[in-house]
C-alpha positions in Angstrom: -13.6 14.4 -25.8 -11.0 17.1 -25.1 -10.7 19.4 -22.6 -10.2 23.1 -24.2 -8.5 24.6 -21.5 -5.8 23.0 -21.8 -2.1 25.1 -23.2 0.7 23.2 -24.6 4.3 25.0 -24.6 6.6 23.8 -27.1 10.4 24.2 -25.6 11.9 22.2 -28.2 14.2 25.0 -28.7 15.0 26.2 -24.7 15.3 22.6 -23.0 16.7 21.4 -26.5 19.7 23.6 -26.1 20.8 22.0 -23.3 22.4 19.9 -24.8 24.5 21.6 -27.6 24.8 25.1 -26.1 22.1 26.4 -27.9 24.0 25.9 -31.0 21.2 25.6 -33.5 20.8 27.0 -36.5 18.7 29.4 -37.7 16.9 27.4 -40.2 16.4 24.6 -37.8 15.1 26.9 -35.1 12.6 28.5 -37.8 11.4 24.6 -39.1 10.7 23.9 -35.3 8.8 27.2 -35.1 6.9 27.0 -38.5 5.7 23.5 -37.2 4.3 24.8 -33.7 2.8 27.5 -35.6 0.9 25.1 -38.0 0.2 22.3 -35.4 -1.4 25.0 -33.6 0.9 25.0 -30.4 -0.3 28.0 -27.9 3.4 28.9 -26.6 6.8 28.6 -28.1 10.1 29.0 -26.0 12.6 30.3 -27.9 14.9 30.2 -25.5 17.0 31.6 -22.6 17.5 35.7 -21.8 20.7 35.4 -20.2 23.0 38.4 -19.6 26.4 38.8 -21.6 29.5 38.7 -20.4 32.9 37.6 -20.7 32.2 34.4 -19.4 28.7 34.3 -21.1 29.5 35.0 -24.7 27.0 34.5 -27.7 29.7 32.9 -29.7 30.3 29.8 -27.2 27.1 29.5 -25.6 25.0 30.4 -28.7 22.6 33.0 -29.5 19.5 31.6 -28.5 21.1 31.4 -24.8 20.3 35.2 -24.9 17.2 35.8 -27.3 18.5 39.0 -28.5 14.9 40.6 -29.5 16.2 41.1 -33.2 16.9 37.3 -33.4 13.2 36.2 -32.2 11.3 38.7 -34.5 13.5 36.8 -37.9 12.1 33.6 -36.5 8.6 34.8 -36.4 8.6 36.7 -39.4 10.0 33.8 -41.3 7.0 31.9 -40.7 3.2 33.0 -42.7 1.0 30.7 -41.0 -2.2 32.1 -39.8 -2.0 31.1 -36.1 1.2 32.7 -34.1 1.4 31.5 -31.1 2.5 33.3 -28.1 6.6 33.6 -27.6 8.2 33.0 -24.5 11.9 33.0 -23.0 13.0 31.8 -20.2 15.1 33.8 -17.0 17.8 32.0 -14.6 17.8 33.8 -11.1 21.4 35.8 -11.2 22.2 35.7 -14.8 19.3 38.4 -15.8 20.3 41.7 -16.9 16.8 43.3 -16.5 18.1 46.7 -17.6 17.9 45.4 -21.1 14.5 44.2 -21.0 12.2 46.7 -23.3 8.1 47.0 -22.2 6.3 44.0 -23.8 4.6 45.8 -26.6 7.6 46.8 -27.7 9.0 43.4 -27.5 8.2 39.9 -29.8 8.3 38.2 -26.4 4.9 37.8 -24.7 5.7 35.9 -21.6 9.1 35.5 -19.2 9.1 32.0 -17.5 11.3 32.5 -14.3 13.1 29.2 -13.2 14.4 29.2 -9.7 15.2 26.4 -6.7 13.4 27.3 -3.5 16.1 28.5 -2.1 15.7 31.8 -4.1 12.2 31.8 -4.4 12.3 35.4 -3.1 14.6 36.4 -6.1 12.6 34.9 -8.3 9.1 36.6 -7.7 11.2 39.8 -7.6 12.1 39.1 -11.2 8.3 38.2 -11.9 7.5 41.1 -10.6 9.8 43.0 -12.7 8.6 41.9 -15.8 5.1 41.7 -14.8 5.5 45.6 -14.5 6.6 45.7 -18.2 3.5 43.7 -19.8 5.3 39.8 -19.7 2.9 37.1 -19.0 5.0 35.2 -16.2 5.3 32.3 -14.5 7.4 30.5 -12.0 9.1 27.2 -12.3 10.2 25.6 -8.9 13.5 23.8 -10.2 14.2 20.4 -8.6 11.2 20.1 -6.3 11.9 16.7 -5.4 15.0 17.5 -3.6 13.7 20.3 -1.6 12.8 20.2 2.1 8.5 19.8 1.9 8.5 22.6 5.0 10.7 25.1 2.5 8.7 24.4 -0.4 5.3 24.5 1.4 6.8 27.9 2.5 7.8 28.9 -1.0 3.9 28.0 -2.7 2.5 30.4 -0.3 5.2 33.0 -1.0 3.8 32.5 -4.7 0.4 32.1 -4.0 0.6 35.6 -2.2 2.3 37.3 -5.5 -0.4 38.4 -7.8 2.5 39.1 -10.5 2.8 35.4 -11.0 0.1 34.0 -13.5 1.3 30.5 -13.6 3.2 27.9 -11.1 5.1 24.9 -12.8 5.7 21.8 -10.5 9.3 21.1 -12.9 10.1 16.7 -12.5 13.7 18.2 -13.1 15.2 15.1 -12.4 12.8 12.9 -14.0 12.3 11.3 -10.7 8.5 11.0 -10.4 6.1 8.0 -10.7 2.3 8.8 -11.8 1.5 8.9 -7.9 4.3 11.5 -7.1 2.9 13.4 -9.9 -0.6 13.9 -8.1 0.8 13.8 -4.6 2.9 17.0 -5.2 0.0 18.6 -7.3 -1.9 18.2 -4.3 0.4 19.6 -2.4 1.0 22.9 -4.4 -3.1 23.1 -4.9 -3.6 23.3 -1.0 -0.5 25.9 -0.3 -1.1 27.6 -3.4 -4.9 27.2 -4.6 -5.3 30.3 -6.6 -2.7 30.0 -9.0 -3.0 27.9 -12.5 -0.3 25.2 -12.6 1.6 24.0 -15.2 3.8 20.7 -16.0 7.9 20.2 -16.6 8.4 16.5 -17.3 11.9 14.9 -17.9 12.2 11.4 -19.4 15.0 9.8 -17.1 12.6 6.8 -16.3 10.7 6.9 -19.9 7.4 8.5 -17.7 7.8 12.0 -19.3 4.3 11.3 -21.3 2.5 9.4 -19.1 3.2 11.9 -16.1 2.2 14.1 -18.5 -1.3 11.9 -18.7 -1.1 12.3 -15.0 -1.3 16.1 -14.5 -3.5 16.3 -17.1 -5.7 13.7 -15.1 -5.0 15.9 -12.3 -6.4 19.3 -13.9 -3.2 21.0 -14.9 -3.5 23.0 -17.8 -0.4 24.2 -19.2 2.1 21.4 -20.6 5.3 22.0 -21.9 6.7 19.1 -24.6 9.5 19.1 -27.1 9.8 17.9 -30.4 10.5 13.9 -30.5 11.4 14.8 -26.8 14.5 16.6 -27.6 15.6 18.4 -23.9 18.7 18.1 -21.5 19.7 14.4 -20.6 17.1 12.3 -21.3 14.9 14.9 -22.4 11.2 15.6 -22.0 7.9 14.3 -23.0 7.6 14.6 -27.0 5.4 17.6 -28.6 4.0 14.9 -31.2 2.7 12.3 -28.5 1.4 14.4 -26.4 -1.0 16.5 -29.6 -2.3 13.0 -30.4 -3.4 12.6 -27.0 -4.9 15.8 -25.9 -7.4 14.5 -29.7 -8.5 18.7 -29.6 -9.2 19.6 -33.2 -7.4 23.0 -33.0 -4.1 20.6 -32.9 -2.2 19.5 -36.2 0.4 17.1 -35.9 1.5 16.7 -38.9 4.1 19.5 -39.1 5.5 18.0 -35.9 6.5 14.4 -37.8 7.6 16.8 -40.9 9.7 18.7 -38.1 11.7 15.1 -37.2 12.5 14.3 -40.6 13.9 17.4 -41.7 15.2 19.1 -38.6 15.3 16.2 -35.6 16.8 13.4 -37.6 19.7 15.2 -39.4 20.5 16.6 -36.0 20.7 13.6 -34.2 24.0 12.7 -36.4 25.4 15.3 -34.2 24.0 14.9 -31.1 22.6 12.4 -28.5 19.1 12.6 -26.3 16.5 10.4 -25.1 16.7 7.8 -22.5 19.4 5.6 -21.8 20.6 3.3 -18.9 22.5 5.9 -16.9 19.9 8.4 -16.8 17.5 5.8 -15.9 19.8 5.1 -13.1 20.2 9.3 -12.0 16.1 9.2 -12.1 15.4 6.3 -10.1 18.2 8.1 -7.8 16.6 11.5 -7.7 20.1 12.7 -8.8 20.5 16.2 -11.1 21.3 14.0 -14.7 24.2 16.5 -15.2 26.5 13.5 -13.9 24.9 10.9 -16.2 25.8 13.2 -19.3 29.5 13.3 -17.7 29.9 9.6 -17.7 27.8 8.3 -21.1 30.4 8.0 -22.9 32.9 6.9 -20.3 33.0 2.9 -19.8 35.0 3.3 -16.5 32.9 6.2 -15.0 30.1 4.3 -16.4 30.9 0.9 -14.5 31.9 3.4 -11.0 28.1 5.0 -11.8 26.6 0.7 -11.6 28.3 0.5 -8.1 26.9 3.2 -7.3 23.6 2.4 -8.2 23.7 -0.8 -6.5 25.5 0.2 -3.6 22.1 3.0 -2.7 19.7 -0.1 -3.8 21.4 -2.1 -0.8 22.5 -4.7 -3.5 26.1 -5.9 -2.9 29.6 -4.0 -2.6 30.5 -1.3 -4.3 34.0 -0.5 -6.0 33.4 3.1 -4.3 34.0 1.4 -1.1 
């Protein structure tokens, strides 16, 4: 039994630069999108749509932090497969330069996910709006939920519930915070203060739940899930493409390409860089703590001790050398 509704979002290549600057490659971004196409994936993230700058710059932050449109239609036309599936980028609040942004039909980008804390939540219709206007399919992803007042988010669902410009609203574990029962208690939440939008899933692995909250929202009715190839993504990363297609057991999903995707382009690359779950971003989960400390102090034994007695300091075990 499947449920057909269901979308996955493959952001192997968005979350995934997280972690190097978006310095990949342009055959490895092509293998990860030749194997979403052939798995049959519905959406691919190809990355950011930051602004340039002098402090932005494609040479240190890497291309695929900006998705120039020229850059995205090599990567689609390097790939014959008969299924393409939808193309997406991703928009930080402040760093947009919409003035650059063609009509969709004009563009290889079909849909413009806008991430934004709750603080902005204003700003961040505005820009769904704004793209809306050209033909994007949009949504909005509420960053670090579990940190947020509940009366300013409640406030911020309806804001989006009220936006017709927004198709889909992500509850984002940014942290990687959540147990299974958070996971439903905050879809409940956003289906009573925002019951006529379609919600989608963000999991992070800090606590090794990425896939099984995953399970959960699923459980829960949500039908747009965004995974990464062997779980690639920002700290601890998210909840893996391949795991998550032999779940969902739909026929229209091959995931195959996916394992052929970790040998030739996930396993080279993890020579050069480290993701996936380790003690200290287990320890920034279970503390609802953005992981961007954890990736300071992995490879620091003395930070790494300081980040224990911390840990068991806010559990209430013992003294801590912070004292």
């Amino acid at each position: 039994m499947y449920r057909e509704e269901i979308k996955v979002l493959d952001c192997t290549i968005r979350d995934g630069g997280l972690i190097n600057q978006y310095q990949f490659t342009d055959d490895f971004v092509k293998g990860c999108y030749r194997a979403s196409c052939e798995a049959g994936v519905d959406i691919v993230e190809l990355g950011k749509k930051l602004a340039v700058s002098d402090e932005y710059t494609r040479d240190k932050w890497g291309k695929w932090n900006f998705c120039d449109d020229d850059d995205i239609r090599r990567v689609v036309d390097s790939c014959d497969s008969e299924h393409r599936p939808q193309v997406a980028v991703m928009f930080d609040v402040g760093r947009v330069d919409l003035d650059a942004l063609v009509p969709a039909d004009q563009s290889p980008v079909d849909m413009i996910r806008t991430a934004c804390y709750v603080a902005d939540i204003d700003k961040g219709i505005d820009l769904a709006r704004r793209t809306k206007d050209l033909g994007y399919g949009t949504t909005i992803n509420i960053m670090a939920c579990s940190a947020a007042i509940e009366r300013d988010l409640i406030e911020a669902l309806e804001q989006v519930n009220e936006s017709p410009e927004v198709d889909y609203l992500y509850l984002v574990d940014s942290y990687g915070a959540f147990y299974s029962e958070q996971v439903s208690a905050y879809l409940a939440m956003y289906r009573e203060h925002a019951p006529d939008k379609p919600l989608g899933f963000h999991a992070h692995n800090n606590q090794q739940l990425a896939f099984s909250n995953t399970q959960q929202a699923i459980i829960e009715g949500v039908n747009l899930l965004d995974a990464t190839i062997n779980g690639i993504g920002r700290g601890a990363g998210n909840c893996n493409l391949e795991l998550l297609l032999n779940f969902l057991k739909n026929p229209k999903f091959d995931v195959r390409p996916v394992y052929r995707a970790i040998q030739e382009q996930l396993v080279p690359l993890r020579e050069e860089i480290e993701w996936g779950f380790n003690d200290i971003y287990g320890i920034s989960g279970h503390l609802n703590q953005h992981p961007r400390e954890a990736m300071r102090v992995r490879g620091d034994n003395g930070a790494r001790e300081l980040c224990y007695d911390f840990f068991l300091e806010q559990s209430g075990e013992g003294d801590s050398a912070l004292d």
